[in-house]
Kinemage of the C-alpha trace (Angstrom):
@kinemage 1
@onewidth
@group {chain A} dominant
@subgroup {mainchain}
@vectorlist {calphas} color= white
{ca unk a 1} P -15.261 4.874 4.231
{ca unk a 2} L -12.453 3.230 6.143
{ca unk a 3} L -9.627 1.627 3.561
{ca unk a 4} L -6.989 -0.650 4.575
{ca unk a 5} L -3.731 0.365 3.553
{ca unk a 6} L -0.955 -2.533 2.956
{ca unk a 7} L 2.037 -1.288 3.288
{ca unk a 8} L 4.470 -2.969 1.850
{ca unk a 9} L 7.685 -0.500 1.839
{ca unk a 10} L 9.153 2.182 3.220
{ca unk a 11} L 10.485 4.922 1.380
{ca unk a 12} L 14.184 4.913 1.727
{ca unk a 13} L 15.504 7.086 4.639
{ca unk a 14} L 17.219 9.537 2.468
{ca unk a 15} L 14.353 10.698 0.924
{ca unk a 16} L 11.678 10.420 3.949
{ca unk a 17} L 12.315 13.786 5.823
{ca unk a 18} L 11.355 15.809 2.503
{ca unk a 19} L 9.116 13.508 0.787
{ca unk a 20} L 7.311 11.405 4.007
{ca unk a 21} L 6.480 7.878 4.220
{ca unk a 22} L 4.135 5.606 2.079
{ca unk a 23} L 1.109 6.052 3.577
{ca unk a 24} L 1.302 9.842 3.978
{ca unk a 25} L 1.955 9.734 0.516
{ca unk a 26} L -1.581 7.969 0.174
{ca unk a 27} L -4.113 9.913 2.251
{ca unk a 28} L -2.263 13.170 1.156
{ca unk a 29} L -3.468 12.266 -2.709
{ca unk a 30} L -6.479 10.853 -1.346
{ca unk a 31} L -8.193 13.470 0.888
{ca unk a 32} L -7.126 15.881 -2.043
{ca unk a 33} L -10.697 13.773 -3.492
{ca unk a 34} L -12.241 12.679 -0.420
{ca unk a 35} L -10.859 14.354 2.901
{ca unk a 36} L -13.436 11.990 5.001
{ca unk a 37} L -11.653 9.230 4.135
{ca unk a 38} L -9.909 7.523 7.157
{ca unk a 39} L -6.981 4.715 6.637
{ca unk a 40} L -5.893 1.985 8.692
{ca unk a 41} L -2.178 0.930 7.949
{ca unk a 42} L -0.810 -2.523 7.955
{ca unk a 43} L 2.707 -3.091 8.255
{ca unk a 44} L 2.929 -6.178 5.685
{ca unk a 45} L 6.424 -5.667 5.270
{ca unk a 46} L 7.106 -6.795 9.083
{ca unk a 47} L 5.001 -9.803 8.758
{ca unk a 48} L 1.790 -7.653 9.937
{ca unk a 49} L -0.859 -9.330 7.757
{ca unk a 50} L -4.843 -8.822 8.389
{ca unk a 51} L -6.580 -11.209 10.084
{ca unk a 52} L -9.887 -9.762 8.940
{ca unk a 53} L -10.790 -9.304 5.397
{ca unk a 54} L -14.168 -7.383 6.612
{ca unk a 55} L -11.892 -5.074 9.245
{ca unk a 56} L -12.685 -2.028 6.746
{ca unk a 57} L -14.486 -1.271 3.116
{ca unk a 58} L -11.958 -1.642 1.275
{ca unk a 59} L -8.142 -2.455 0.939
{ca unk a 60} L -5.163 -0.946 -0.912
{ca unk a 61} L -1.769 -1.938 -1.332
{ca unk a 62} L 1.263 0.234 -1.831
{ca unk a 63} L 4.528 -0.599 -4.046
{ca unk a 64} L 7.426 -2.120 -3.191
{ca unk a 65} L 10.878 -2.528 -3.659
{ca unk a 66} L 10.612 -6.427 -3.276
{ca unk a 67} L 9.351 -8.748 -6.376
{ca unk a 68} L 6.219 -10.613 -5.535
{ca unk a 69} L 8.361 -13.616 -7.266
{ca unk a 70} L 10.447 -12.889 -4.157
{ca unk a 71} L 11.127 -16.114 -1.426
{ca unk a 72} L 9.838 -14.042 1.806
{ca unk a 73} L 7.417 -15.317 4.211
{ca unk a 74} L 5.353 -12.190 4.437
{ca unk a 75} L 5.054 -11.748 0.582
{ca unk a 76} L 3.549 -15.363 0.392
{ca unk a 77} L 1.318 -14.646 3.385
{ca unk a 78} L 0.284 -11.206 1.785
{ca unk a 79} L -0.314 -13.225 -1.505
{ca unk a 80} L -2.459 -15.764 0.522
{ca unk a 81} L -4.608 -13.035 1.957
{ca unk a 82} L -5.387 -11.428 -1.554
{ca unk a 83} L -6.619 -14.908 -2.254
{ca unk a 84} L -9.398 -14.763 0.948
{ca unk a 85} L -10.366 -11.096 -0.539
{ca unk a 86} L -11.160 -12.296 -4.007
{ca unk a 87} L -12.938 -15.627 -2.342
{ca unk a 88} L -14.881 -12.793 0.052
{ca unk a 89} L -15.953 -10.376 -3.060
{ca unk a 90} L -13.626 -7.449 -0.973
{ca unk a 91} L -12.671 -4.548 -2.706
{ca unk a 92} L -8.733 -4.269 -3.499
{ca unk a 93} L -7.051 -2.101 -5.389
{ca unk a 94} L -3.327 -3.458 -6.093
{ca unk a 95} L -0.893 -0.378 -6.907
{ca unk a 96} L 2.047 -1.558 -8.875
{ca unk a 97} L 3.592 -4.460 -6.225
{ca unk a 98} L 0.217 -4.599 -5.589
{ca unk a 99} L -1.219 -4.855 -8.944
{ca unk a 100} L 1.314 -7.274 -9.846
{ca unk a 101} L 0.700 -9.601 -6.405
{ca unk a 102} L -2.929 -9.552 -7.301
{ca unk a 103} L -2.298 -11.178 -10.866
{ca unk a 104} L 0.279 -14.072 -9.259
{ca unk a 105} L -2.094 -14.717 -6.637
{ca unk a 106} L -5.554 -15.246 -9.290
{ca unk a 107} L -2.813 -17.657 -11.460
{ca unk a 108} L -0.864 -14.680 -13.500
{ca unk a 109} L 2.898 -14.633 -14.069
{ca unk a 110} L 5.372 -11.954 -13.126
{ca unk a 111} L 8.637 -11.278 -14.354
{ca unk a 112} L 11.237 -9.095 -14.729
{ca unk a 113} L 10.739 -7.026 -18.261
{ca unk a 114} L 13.547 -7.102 -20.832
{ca unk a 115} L 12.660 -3.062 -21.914
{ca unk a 116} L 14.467 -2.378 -18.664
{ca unk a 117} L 13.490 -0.058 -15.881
{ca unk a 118} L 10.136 1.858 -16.060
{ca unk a 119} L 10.551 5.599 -14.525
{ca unk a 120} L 9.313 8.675 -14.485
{ca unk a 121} L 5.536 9.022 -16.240
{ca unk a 122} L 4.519 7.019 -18.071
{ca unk a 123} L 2.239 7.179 -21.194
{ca unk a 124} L -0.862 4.940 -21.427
{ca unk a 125} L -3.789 4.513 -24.149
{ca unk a 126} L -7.310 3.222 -21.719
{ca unk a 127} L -8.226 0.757 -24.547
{ca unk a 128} L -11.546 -0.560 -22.256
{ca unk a 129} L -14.130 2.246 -21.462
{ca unk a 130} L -15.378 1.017 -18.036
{ca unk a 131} L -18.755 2.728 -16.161
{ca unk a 132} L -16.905 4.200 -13.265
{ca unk a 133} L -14.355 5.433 -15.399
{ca unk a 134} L -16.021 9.255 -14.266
{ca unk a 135} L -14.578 11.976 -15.865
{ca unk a 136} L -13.568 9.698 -18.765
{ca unk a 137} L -10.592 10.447 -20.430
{ca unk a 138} L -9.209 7.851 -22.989
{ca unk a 139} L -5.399 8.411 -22.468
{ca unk a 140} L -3.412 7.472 -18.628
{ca unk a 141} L -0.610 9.610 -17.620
{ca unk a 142} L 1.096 8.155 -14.056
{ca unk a 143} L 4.910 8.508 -12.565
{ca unk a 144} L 6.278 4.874 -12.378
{ca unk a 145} L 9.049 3.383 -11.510
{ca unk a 146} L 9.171 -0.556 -11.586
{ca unk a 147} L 10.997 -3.624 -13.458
{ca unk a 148} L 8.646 -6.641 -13.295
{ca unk a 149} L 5.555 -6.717 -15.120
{ca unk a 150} L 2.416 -9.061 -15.341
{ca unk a 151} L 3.306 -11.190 -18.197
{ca unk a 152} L 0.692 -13.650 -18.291
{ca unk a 153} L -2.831 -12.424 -16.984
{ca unk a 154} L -4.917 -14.367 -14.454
{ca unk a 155} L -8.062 -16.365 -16.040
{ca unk a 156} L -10.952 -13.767 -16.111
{ca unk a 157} L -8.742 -10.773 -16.134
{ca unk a 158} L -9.710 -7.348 -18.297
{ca unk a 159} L -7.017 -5.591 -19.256
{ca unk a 160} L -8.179 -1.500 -19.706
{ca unk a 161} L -4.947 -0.145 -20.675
{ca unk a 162} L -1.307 -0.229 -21.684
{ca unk a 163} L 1.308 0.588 -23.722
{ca unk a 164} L 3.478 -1.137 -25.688
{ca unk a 165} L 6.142 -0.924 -23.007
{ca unk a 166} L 3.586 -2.292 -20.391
{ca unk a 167} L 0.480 -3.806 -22.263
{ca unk a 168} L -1.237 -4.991 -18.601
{ca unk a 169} L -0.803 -1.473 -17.409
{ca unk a 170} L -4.001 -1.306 -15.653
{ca unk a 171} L -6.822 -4.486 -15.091
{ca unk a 172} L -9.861 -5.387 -13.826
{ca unk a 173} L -10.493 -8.292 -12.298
{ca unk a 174} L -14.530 -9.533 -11.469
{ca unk a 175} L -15.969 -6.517 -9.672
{ca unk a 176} L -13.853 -5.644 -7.060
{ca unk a 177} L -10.362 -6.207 -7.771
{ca unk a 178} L -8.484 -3.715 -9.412
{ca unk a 179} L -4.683 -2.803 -10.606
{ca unk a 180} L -2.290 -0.458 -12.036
{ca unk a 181} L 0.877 -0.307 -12.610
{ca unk a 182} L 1.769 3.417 -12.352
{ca unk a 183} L 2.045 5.297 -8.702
{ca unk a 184} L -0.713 7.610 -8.665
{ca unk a 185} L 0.970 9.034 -5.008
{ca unk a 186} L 4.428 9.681 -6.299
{ca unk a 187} L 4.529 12.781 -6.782
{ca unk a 188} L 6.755 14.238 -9.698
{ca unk a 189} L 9.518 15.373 -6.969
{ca unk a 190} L 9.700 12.192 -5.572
{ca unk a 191} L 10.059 10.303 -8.592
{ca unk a 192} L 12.885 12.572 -9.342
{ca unk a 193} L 14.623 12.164 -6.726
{ca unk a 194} L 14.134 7.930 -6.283
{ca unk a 195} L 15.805 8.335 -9.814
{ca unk a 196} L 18.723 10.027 -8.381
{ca unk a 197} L 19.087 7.522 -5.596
{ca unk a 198} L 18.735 4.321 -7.617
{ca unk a 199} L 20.972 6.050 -10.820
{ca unk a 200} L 23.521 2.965 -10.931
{ca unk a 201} L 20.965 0.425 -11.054
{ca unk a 202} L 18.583 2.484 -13.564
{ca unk a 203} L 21.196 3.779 -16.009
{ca unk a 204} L 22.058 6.787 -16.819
{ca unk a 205} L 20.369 7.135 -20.054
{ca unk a 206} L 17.092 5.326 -18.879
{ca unk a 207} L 17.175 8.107 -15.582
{ca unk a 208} L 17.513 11.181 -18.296
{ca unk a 209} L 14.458 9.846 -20.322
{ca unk a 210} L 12.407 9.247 -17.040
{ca unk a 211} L 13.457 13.015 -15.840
{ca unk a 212} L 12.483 14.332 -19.436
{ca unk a 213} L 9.032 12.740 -19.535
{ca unk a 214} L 8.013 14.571 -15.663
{ca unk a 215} L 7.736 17.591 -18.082
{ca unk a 216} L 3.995 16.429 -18.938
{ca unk a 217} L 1.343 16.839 -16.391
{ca unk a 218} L 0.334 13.611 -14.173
{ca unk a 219} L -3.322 11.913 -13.908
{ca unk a 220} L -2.710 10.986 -10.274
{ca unk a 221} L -5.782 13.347 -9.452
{ca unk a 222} L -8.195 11.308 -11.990
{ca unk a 223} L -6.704 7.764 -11.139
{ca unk a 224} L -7.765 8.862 -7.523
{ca unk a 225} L -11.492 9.301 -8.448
{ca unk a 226} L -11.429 6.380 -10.753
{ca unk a 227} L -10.277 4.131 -8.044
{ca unk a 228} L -12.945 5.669 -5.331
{ca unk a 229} L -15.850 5.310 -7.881
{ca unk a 230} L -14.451 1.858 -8.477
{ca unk a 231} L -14.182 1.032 -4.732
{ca unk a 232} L -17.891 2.437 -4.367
{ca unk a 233} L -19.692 0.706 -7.080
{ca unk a 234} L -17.984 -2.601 -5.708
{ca unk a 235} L -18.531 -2.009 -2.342
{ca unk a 236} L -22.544 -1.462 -4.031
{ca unk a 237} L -22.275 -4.540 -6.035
{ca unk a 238} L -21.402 -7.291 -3.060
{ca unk a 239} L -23.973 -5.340 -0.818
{ca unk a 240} L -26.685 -6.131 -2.844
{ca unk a 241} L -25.460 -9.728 -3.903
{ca unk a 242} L -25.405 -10.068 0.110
{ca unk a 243} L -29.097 -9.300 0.635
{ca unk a 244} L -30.414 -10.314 -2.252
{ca unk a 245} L -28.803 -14.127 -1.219
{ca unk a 246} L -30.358 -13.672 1.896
């Protein structure tokens, strides 16, 4: 399977010698599940949008440090190309930026939450047992580290799990879109350290209550396998729509 990655950031330079960029961060998480995956990046962030929804199986976005409410030409562009997946029944899977991008384009609203800054792991009940959710485990433990939130879901949309700091933590959307808020390719060290680097504009007490919670262990292996079973059974779904419209 060949997934497009949107890349949407970089990681800042201070941190990229020891932690890598955003897409290493992604295929080193993801061949931990799958090594025969292969990637295809797209720089979105430099105005490098697809011009193909059908150029692979399957796209993913990465975060950002950009708002999707944001007034930059590429963000509107990337927003108008999540539209032409959804019209074209292509898998996405929208990780945090992503996930909230995905819910302004379908006719959500994003904004800024008034809890503050979201960091380190956070804590998540999975209120909405779905099939490909295999192993199933009714709790979501990711590292996060965001301000805006969906606040208003788009028509349609099932929300699977939250908390009562983020209720639209993680949401379906028909059969092939899917979101979450958390960064299942942060790793714990990272997220540490992007706490560090962004101290003045977290707060001090928000950073040492992100940098407490990294004590518990991470799902970032599970949320892996639920998003390749996810891309799968989607990837099944409009395959079989296709020929059977044929």
């Amino acid at each position: 399977m060949v997934i497009g990655l949107l890349q949407c950031d970089d990681v800042a330079l201070e941190l990229r010698e020891t932690h890598g960029n955003y897409p290493e961060m992604f295929e080193v998480l993801f061949h931990r599940v799958d090594p025969t995956l292969e990637f295809r990046v797209w720089r979105c962030l430099d105005g490098e949008i697809p011009e193909d929804v059908e150029a692979v199986d399957a796209w993913l976005t990465t975060g950002a440090k950009f708002g999707v409410n944001d007034d930059l030409p590429w963000i509107a562009e990337l927003e108008a190309f999540v539209r032409e997946l959804w019209a074209a029944g292509k898998p996405l899977v929208g990780i945090c930026f992503g996930h909230q991008l995905m819910a302004k384009a379908l006719g959500g609203e994003v904004a800024k939450s008034r809890k503050g800054w979201g960091v380190g792991l956070s804590f998540n009940r999975v209120t909405d047992r779905a099939d490909w959710m295999d192993p199933w485990q009714p709790k979501l433990q990711l590292v996060v580290s965001h301000q805006d939130q969906v606040e208003r879901l788009p028509k349609g949309a099932r929300v699977l799990g939250g908390s009562a700091f983020c209720p639209s933590y993680l949401m379906q959307l028909g059969e092939h879109f899917l979101g979450v808020q958390g960064h299942p390719e942060f790793t714990k060290a990272y997220s540490r350290d992007l706490m560090a680097l962004r101290a003045d504009l977290i707060g001090e007490h928000r950073v040492r209550q992100g940098e407490a919670s990294l004590s518990a262990p991470a799902d970032d292996t599970l949320m892996v396998r639920w998003i390749l079973a996810f891309v799968h059974r989607a990837i099944e779904i409009r395959e079989n729509d296709r020929q059977a419209s044929c």
